[in-house]
FIRO-237694 format. One record per atom (N, C-alpha, C): atom name; x, y, z. Coordinates in steps of 0.02 Angstrom, whole numbers, plus 50000, padded with zeros to 5 digits. Each point is the difference from the previous one (the first is absolute). Layout:
N
[CA, [X, Y, Z]];
...
! end
This chain:
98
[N, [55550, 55789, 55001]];
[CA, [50004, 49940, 50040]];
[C, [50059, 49958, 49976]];
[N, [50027, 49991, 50031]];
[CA, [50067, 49937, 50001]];
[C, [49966, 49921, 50007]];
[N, [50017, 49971, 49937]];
[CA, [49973, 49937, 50011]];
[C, [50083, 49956, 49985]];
[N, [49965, 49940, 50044]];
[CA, [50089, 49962, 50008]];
[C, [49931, 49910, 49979]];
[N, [50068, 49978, 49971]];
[CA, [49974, 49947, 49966]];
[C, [50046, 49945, 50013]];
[N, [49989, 49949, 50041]];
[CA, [50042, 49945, 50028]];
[C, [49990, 49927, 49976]];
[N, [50025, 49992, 49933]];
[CA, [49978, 49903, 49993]];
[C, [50081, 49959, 50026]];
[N, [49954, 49968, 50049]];
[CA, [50012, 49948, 50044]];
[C, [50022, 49942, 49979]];
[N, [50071, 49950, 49967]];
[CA, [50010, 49987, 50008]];
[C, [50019, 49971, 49907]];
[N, [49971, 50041, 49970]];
[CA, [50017, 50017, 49941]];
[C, [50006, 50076, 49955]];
[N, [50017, 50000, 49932]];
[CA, [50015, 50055, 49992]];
[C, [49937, 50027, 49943]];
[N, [49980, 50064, 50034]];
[CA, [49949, 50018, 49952]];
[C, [50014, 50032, 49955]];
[N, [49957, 50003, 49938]];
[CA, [50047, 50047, 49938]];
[C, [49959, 50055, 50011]];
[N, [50036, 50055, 49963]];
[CA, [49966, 50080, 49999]];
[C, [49947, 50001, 49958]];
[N, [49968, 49972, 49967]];
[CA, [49916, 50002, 49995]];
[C, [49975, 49984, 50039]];
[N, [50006, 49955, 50046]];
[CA, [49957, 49987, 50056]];
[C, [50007, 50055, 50056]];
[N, [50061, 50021, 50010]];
[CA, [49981, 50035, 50052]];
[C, [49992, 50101, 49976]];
[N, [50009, 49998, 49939]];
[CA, [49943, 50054, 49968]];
[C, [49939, 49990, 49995]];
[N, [49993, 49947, 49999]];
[CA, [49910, 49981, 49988]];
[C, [49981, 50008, 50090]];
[N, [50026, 49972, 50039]];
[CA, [49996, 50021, 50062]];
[C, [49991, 50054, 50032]];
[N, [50050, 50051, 49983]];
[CA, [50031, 50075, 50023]];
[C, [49920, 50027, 49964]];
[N, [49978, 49992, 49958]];
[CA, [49952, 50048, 49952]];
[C, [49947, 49969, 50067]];
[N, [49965, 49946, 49999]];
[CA, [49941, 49977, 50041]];
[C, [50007, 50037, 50055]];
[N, [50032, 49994, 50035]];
[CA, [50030, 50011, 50073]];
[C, [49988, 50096, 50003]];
[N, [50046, 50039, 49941]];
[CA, [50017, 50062, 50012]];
[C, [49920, 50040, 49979]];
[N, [49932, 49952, 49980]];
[CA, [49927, 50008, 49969]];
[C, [49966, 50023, 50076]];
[N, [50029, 49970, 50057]];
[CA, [49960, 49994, 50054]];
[C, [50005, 50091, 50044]];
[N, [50040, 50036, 49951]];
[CA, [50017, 50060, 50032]];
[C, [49945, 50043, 49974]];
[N, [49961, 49984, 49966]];
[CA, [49937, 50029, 49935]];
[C, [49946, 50012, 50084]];
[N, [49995, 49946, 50021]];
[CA, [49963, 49977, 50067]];
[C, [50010, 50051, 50065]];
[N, [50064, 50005, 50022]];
[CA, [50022, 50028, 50069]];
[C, [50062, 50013, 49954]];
[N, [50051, 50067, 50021]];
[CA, [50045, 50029, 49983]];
[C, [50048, 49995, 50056]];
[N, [49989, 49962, 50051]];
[CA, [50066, 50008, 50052]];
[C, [50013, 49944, 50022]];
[N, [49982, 49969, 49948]];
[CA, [50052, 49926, 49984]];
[C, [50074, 50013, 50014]];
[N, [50020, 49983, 50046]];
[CA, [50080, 50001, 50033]];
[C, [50053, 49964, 49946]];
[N, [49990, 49920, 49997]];
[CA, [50036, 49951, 49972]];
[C, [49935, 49939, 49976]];
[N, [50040, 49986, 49964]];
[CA, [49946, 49928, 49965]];
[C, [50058, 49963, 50010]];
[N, [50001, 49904, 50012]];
[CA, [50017, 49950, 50015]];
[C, [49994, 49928, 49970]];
[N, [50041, 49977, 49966]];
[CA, [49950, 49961, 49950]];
[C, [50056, 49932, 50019]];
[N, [49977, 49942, 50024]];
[CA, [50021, 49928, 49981]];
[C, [49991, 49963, 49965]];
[N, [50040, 49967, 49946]];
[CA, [49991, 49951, 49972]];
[C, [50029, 49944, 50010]];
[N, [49954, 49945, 50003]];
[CA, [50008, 49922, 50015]];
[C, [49991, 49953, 49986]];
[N, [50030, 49955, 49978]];
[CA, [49968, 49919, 49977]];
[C, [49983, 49963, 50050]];
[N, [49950, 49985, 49981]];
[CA, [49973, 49916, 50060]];
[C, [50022, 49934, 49984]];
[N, [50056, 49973, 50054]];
[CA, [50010, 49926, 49960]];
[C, [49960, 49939, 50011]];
[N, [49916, 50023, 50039]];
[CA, [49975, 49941, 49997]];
[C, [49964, 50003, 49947]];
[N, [49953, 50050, 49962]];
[CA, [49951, 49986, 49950]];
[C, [50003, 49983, 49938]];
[N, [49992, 49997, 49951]];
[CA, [50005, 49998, 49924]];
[C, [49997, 50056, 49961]];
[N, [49932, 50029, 50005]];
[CA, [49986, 50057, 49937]];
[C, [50001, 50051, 50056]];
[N, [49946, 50016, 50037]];
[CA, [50018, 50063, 50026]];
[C, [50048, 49991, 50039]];
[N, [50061, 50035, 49987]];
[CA, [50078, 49999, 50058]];
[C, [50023, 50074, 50014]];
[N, [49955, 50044, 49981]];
[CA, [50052, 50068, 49988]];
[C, [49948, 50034, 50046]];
[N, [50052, 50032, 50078]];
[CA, [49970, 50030, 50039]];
[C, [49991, 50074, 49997]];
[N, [49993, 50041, 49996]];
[CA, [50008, 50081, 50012]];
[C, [49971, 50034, 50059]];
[N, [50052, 50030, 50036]];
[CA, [49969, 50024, 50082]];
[C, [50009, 50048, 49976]];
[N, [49962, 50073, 50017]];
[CA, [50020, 50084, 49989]];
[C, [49971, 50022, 50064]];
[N, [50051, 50057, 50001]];
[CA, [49975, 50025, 50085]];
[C, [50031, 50054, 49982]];
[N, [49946, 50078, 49999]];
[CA, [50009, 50025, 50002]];
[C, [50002, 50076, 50092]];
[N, [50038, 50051, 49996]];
[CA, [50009, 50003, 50048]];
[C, [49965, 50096, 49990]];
[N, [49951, 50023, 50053]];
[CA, [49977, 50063, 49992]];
[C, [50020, 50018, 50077]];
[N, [50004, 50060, 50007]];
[CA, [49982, 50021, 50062]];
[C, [49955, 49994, 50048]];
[N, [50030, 49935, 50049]];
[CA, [49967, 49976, 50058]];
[C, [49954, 49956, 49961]];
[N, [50013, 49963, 49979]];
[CA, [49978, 49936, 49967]];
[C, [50042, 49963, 49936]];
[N, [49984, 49940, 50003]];
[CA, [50024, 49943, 49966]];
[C, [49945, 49960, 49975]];
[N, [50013, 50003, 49931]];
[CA, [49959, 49935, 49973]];
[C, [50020, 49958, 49947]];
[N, [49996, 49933, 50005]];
[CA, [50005, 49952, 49969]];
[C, [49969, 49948, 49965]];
[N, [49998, 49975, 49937]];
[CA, [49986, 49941, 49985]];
[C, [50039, 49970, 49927]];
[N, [49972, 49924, 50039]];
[CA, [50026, 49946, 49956]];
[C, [49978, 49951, 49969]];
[N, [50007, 49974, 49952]];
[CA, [49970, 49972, 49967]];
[C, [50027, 49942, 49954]];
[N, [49984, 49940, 49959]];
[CA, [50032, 49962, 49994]];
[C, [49969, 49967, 49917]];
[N, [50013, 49999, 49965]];
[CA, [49982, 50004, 49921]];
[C, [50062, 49952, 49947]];
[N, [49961, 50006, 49943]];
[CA, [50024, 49975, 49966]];
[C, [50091, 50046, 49958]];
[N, [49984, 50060, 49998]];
[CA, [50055, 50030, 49975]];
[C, [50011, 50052, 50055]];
[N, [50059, 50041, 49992]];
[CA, [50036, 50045, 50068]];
[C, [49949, 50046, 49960]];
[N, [49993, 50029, 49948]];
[CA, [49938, 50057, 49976]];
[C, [49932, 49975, 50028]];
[N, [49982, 49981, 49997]];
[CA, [49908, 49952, 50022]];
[C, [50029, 50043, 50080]];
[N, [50034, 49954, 50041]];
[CA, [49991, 50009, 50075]];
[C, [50010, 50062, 50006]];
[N, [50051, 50038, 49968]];
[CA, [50013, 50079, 50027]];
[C, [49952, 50032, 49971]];
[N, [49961, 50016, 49964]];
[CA, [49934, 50024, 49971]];
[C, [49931, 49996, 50030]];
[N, [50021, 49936, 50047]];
[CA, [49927, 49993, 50060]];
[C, [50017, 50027, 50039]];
[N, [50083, 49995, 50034]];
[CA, [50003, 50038, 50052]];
[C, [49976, 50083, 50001]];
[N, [50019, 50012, 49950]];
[CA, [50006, 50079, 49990]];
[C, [49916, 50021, 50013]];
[N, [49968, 49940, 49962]];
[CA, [49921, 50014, 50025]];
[C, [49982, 49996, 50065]];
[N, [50022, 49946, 50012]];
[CA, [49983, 49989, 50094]];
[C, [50033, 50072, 50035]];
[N, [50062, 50037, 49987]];
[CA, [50020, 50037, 50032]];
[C, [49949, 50079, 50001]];
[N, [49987, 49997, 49922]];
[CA, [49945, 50052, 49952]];
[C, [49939, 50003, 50052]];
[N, [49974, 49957, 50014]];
[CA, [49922, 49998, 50065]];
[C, [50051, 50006, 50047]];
[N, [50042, 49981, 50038]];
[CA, [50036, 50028, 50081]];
[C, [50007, 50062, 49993]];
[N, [50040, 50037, 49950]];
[CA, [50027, 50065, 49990]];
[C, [49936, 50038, 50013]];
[N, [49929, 49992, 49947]];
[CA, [49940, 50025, 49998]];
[C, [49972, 50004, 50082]];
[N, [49999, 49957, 50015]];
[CA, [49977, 49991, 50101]];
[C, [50027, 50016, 50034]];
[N, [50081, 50018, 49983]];
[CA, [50024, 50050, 50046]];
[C, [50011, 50064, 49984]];
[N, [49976, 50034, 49937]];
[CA, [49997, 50048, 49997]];
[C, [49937, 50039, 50016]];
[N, [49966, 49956, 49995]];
[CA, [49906, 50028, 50028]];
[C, [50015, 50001, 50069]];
[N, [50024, 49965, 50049]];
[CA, [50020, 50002, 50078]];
[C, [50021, 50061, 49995]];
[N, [50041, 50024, 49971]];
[CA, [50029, 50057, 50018]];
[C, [49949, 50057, 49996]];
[N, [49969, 50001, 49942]];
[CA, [49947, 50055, 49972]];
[C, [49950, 50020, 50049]];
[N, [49997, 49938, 50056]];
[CA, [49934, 50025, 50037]];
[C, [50038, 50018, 50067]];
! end
């Protein structure tokens, strides 16, 4: 799986987006025809503590799924996502099974 890692409007350092690439490249354990993984990172300039967004959208054959999430650190949000994606991946791989 090809994962691409996009922070938005600042610059991320390479622990973060190794710590990323590893979460993200976990979801192939799940479904194996994971196409591409998609990862945003973002600051919010209205809040205080939680400001750091992470969208991931990953892309399979004849489907797309996504989520996002909004936390205290860019690790916290991309670590839920990967869960939220972990139950989608699971529900669409049982669709298929039957």
């Amino acid at each position: 799986m090809d994962v691409k890692v996009h922070s938005i409007h600042f610059k991320a350092d390479q622990k973060l987006i190794d710590f990323i690439n590893d979460k993200v490249e976990k979801l192939q354990v799940f479904f194996d025809h994971i196409i591409v993984g998609e990862v945003f990172l973002r600051l919010d300039k209205n809040s205080d503590k939680e400001n750091k967004i992470a969208e991931v959208k990953i892309l399979m054959p004849g489907k797309e799924l996504f989520a996002k999430k909004q936390c205290k650190s860019f690790e916290e949000a991309a670590d839920l996502c990967v869960d939220a994606l972990r139950t989608q991946v699971k529900k669409y791989k049982g669709k298929l099974a039957n």
